[in-house]
C-alpha positions in Angstrom: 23.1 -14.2 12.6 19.7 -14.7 11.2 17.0 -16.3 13.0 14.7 -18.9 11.1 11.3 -18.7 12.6 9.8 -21.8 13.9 6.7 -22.4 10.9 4.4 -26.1 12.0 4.6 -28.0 9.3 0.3 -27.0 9.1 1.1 -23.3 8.7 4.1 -24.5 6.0 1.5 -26.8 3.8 -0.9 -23.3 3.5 2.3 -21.8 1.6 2.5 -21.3 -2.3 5.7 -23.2 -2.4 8.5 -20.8 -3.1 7.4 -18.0 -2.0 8.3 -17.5 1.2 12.1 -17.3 -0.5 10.9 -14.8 -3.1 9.2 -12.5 -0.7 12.9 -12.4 1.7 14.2 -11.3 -1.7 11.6 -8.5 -2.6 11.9 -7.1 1.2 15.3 -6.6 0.2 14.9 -5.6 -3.1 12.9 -2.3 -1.8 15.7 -1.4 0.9 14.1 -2.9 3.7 16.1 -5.5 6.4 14.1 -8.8 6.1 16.0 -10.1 8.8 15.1 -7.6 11.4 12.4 -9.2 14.4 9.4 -7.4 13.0 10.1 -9.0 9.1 11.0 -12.4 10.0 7.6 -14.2 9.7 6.5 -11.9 7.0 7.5 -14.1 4.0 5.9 -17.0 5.7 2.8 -14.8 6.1 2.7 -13.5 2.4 3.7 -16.8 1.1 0.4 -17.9 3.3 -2.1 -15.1 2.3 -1.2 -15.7 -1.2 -2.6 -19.3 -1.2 -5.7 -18.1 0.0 -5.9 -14.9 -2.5 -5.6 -17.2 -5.2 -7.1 -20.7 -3.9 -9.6 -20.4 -7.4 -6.9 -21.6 -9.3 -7.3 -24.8 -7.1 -10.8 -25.9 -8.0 -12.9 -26.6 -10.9 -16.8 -25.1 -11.4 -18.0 -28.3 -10.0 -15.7 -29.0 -7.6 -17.3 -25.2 -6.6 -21.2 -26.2 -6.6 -20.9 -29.5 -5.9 -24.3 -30.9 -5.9 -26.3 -27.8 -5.6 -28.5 -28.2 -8.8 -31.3 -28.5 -8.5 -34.5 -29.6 -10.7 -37.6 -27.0 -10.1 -40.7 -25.6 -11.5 -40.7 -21.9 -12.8 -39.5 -19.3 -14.7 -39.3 -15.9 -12.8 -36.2 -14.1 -12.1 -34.2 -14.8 -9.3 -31.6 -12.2 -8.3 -28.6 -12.7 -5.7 -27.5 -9.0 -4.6 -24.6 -7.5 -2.9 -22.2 -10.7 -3.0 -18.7 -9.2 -1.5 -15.8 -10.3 -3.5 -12.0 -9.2 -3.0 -9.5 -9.8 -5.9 -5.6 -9.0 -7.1 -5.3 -6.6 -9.9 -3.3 -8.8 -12.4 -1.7 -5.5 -13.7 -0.4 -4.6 -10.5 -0.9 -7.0 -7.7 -3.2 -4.4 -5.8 -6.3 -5.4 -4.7 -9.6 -4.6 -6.1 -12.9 -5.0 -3.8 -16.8 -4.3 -4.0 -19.7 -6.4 -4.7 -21.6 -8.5 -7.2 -24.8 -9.5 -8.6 -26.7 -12.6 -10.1 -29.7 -12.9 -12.1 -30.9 -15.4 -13.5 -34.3 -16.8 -15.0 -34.5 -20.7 -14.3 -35.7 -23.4 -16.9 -36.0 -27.0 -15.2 -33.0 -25.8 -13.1 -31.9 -24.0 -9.8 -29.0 -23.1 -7.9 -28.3 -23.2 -3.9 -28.1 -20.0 -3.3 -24.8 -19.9 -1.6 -23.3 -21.7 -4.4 -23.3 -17.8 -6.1 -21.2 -16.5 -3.6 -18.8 -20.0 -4.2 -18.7 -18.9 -7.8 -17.9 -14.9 -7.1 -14.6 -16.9 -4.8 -13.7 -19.3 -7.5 -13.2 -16.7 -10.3 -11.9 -13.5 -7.8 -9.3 -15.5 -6.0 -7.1 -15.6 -8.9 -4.7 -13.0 -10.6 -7.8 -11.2 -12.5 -9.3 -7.8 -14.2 -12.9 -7.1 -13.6 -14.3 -7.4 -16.6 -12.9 -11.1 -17.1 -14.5 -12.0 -13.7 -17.5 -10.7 -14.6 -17.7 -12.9 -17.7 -16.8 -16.0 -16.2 -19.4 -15.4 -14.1 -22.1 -14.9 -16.3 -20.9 -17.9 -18.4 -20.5 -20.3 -15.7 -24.1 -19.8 -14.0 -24.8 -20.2 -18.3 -22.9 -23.5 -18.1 -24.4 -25.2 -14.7 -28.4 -24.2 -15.2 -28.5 -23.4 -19.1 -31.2 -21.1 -18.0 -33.6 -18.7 -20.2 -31.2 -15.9 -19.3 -28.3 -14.8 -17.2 -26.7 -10.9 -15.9 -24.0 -10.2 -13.9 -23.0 -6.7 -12.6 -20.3 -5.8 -10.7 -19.1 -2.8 -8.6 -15.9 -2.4 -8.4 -12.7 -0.1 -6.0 -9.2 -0.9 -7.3 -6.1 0.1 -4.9 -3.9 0.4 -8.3 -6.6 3.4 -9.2 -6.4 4.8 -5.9 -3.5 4.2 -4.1 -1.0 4.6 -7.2 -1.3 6.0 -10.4 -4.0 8.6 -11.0 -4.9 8.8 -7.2 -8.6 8.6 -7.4 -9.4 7.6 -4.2 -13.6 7.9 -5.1 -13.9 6.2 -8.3 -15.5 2.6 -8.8 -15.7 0.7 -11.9 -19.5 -1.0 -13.1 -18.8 -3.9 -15.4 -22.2 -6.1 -16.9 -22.4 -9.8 -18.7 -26.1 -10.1 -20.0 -27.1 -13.7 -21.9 -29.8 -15.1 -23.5 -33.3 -13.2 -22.2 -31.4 -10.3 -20.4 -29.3 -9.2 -23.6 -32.5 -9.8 -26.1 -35.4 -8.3 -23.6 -35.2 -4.6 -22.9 -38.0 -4.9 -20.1 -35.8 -7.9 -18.8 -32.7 -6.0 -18.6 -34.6 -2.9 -17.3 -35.9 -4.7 -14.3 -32.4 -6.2 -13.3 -30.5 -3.0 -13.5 -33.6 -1.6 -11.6 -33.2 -4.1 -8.8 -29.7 -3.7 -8.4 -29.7 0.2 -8.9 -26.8 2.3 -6.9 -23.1 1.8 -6.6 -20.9 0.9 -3.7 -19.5 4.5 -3.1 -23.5 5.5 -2.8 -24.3 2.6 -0.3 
């Protein structure tokens, strides 16, 4: 006889609804007993972790910032480093980790500084490939500041090139958005690829 585990009704409101039943299934599905003590919790658990691994779906660019613009003097670059993001592979459904950073070169208009790291969330906490995050990035910090120019890199480890596949447990994956003065300006490019020089595997 199977034994429902007692969920509060907090912990059952955190749930993508559904999947808690779909999980049961897939346990199954690979030959394993989802009814046996050390399983029974676990579709609660994925169905739980899944809400949080892709809360960006739940919230809008402004709902993100909020009220964090700012109006401000200057024009020098400002650069946000080493912003840790975690995201599922939408090929796969394997994680992909590393870091981020965001430059950008104000005109009338700055950003709370946290409200970068708010952005990285919004836009990695979805089903997602680097490359898209990486744009959406770029375009909203574009949309929110309409600065003189905006980059993005990211440095990336995916789990569906390590852990599966090809089996290449040391490679990481750089992806770039430049706009406005950082695409036009070689010197301006130049200095944000100098500030942000070295990849996550050579930390």
């Amino acid at each position: 006889m199977t034994i429902e585990p007692l969920i509060s009704a907090a912990d059952e409101k955190q749930e993508v609804p559904g999947l808690r039943a779909l999980t049961h299934e897939w346990l199954g599905a690979i030959g394993e007993d989802p009814d046996r003590e050390g399983l029974l919790k676990t579709p609660h658990r994925v169905a739980k972790a899944w809400g949080f691994l892709t809360a960006g779906y739940q919230k809008t660019l402004h709902e993100a910032v909020g009220d964090a613009v700012f109006a401000a003097d200057g024009s020098e670059m400002v650069i946000v480093k080493d912003i840790e993001f975690y995201s599922m592979c939408e090929h796969h459904m394997l994680p992909f980790y590393g870091r981020a950073h965001i430059a950008y070169i104000p005109d009338g208009k700055i950003l709370g500084l946290s409200k970068f790291a708010r952005i990285v969330d919004l836009y990695s906490r979805r089903l997602q490939v680097q490359e898209r995050i990486t744009t959406q990035i770029a375009d909203a910090v574009q949309e929110l500041l309409a600065p003189r120019g905006v980059a993005v890199m990211m440095e990336g480890v995916h789990l569906c090139m390590a852990m599966r596949g090809v089996q290449k447990q040391n490679s990481s994956t750089s992806t770039s958005a430049m706009r406005g003065l950082f695409k036009s300006d070689a010197r301006t490019r130049a200095e944000f690829m100098s500030a942000v020089q070295g990849t996550l595997r050579g930390r």
